[in-house]
C-alpha positions in Angstrom: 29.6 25.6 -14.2 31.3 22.9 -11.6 28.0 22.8 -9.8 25.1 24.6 -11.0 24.0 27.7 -9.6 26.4 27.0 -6.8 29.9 27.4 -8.1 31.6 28.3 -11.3 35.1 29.0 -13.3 35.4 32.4 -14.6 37.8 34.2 -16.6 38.8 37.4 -15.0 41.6 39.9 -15.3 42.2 41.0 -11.6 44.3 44.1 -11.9 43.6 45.1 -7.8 44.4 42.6 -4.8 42.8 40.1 -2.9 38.8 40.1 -4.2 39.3 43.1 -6.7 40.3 45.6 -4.4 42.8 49.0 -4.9 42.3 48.5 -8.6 45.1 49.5 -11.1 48.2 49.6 -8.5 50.5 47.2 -9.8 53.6 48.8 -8.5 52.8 49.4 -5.0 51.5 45.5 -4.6 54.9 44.8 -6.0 56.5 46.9 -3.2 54.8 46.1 -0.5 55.0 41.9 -1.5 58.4 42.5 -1.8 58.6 44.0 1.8 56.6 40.9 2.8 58.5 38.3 1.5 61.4 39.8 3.2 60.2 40.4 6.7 58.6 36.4 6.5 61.8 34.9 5.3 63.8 36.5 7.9 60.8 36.3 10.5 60.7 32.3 9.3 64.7 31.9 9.7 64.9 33.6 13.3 61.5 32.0 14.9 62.9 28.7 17.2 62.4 25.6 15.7 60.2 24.2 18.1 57.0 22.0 17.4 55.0 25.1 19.5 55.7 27.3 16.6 54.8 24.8 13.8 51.2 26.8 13.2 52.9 29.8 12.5 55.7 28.4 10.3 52.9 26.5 8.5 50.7 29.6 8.0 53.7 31.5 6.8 54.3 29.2 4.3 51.1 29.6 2.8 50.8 33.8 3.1 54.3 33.9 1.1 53.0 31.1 -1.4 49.9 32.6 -2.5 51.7 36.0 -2.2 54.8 34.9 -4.7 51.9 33.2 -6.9 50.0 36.6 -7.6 53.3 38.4 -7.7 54.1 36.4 -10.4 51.2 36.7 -12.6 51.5 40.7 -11.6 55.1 40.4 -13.2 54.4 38.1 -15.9 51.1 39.6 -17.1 50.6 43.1 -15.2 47.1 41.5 -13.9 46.3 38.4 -11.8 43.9 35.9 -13.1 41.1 35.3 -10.8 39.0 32.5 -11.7 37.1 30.7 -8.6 33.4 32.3 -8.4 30.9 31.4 -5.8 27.7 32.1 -7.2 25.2 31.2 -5.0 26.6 33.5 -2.6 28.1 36.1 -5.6 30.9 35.8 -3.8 34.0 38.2 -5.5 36.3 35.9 -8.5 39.1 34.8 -6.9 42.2 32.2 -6.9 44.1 29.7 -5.1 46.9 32.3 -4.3 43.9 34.5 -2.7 42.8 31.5 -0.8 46.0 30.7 0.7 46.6 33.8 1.9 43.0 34.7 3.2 42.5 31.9 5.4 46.5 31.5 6.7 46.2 35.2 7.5 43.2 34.4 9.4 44.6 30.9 10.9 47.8 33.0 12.2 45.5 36.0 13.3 43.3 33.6 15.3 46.3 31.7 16.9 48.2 35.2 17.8 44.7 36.5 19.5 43.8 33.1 21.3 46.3 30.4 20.7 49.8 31.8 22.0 50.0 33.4 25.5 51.3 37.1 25.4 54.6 36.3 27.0 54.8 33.3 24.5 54.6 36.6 21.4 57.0 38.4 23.3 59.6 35.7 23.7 58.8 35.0 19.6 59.1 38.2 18.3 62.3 39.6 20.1 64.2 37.6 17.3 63.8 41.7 15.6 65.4 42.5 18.2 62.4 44.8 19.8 62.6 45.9 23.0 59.7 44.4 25.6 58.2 47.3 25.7 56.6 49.4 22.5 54.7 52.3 23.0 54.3 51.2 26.7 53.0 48.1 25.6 54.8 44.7 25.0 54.9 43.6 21.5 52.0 41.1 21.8 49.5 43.5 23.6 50.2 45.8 20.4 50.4 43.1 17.6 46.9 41.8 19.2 45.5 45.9 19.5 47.0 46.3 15.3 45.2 42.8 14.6 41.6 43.6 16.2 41.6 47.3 14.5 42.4 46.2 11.2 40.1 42.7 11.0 37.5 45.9 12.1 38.1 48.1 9.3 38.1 45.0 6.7 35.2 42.7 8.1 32.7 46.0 8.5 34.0 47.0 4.8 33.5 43.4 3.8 29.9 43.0 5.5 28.6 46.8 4.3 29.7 45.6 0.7 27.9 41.8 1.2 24.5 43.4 2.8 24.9 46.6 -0.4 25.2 43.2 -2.5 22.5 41.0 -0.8 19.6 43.8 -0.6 20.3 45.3 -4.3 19.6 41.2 -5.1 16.5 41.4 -3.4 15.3 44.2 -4.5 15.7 43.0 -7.6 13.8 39.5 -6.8 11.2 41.6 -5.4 11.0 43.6 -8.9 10.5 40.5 -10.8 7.9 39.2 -8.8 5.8 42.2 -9.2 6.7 41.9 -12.6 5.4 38.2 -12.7 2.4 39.4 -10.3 1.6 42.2 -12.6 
């Protein structure tokens, strides 16, 4: 215990991704990191070198750092030790590879949504070589659209799971007291 009944160290085996999730598929994290990796390196050498895109640079730094971290334990050790545990909160067991990558995806989602103008995305992202117009849209109205609907699907997930969490807790404080009561 670091600080007592606040935060801990514990040993744990993570054999899913980011906070125990998709449990037991080693070879498609592998993949898809691999993919990853690729499309930041190449992303990261074809983005202007211009202080305006520093943020970005400096969150893709940190997404590919905490993503070659966990792909080397998965390698090394076919698991990924997780060992961070906020208890006060029972917070998932996590590491610094799942920290770095959490909150510079979330840095880089809130500068694409609010930082950068959509014109400024467009001019960014044609080093792929896109077209200015995807599905109708320019690239930044859609990489905006992707961003919102999937930061939906994980955030309800993620707050469904923390309120299951926070009333099975209380319920069971409410159990004891009875019991103490009783």
């Amino acid at each position: 215990s670091i600080i007592n009944g606040v935060f801990e160290l514990r040993y744990l085996e993570n054999r899913g991704a980011a906070f125990g999730m998709l449990q037991n598929k080693q070879w498609f994290f592998l993949f898809i990191s691999v993919l990853l990796l690729i499309a930041a390196v190449i992303l990261f050498i074809r983005l202007p070198r211009t202080k305006r895109i520093v943020p970005i640079r400096i969150c893709m730094i940190f997404i590919t750092s905490g993503a070659i971290g966990n792909m080397i334990d998965r390698i090394r050790l076919n698991y990924v030790i997780d060992f961070l545990y906020f208890k006060l909160i029972d917070f998932p067991i996590f590491n610094v590879a799942d920290i770095f990558v959490s909150v510079s995806t979330f840095v880089l989602a809130a500068l694409l949504l609010f930082y950068y103008k959509d014109e400024e995305l467009d001019k960014f992202f044609r080093v792929f070589s896109f077209k200015k117009k995807i599905f109708g849209s320019s690239f930044a109205a859609v990489s905006r659209q992707s961003f919102i609907f999937f930061a939906n699907i994980i955030f309800r997930q993620d707050l469904i799971s923390i309120y299951q969490k926070q009333t099975e807790h209380r319920d069971t404080l409410r159990a004891e007291a009875r019991d103490i009561v009783a």
